[in-house]
TORFILO-596560 format. One record per residue (C-alpha): z, y, x. Coordinates in steps of 0.02 Angstrom, whole numbers. Layout:
TORFILO-596560
up north east
Z Y X;
...
end
This chain:
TORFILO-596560
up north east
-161 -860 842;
-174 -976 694;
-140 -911 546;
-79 -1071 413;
-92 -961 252;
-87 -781 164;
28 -717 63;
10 -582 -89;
76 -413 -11;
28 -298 -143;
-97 -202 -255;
-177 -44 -201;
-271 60 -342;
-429 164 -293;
-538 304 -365;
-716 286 -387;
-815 441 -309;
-834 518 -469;
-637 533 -501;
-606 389 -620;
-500 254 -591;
-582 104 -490;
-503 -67 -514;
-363 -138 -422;
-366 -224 -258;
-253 -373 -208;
-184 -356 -15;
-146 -506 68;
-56 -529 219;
-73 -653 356;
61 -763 389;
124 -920 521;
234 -978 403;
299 -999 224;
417 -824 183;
591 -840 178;
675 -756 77;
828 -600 148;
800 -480 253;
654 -393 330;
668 -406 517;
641 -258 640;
469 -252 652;
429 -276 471;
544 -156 436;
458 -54 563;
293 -87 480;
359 -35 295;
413 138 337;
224 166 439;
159 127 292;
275 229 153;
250 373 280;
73 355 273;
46 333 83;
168 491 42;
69 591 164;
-70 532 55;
3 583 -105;
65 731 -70;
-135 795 -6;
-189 719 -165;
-77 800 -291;
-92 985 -173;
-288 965 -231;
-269 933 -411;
-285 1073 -536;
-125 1163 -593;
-176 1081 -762;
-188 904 -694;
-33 936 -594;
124 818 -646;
254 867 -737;
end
């Protein structure tokens, strides 16, 4: 499949091994065509709540290892 371009999808932050904040990465999605704007269809829609699952299962095993200290409030 040819792809004819990418499109910005997002910005995912990152830790370094030693805790501190990393810099940001740019996602980019690939894409047939220019985005039009509406609705998502089925399958992206599909696709969102995989990944909103995914990162709050994330989250929510980061913030159960933080100390009660470091814990938001």
């Amino acid at each position: 499949m040819e792809h004819k371009g990418r499109v910005w999808a997002g910005v995912v932050g990152l830790r370094a091994p030693d805790g501190s904040i990393a810099r940001t990465v740019k996602i980019y999605r690939d894409v047939d065509a220019e985005p039009k704007p509406g609705k998502l269809t089925k399958d992206e829609e599909r696709v969102c709540d995989g990944i909103i699952r995914d990162m709050a299962v994330m989250h929510h095993k980061y913030v159960e290892r933080l100390t009660e200290e470091e814990q938001p409030k």
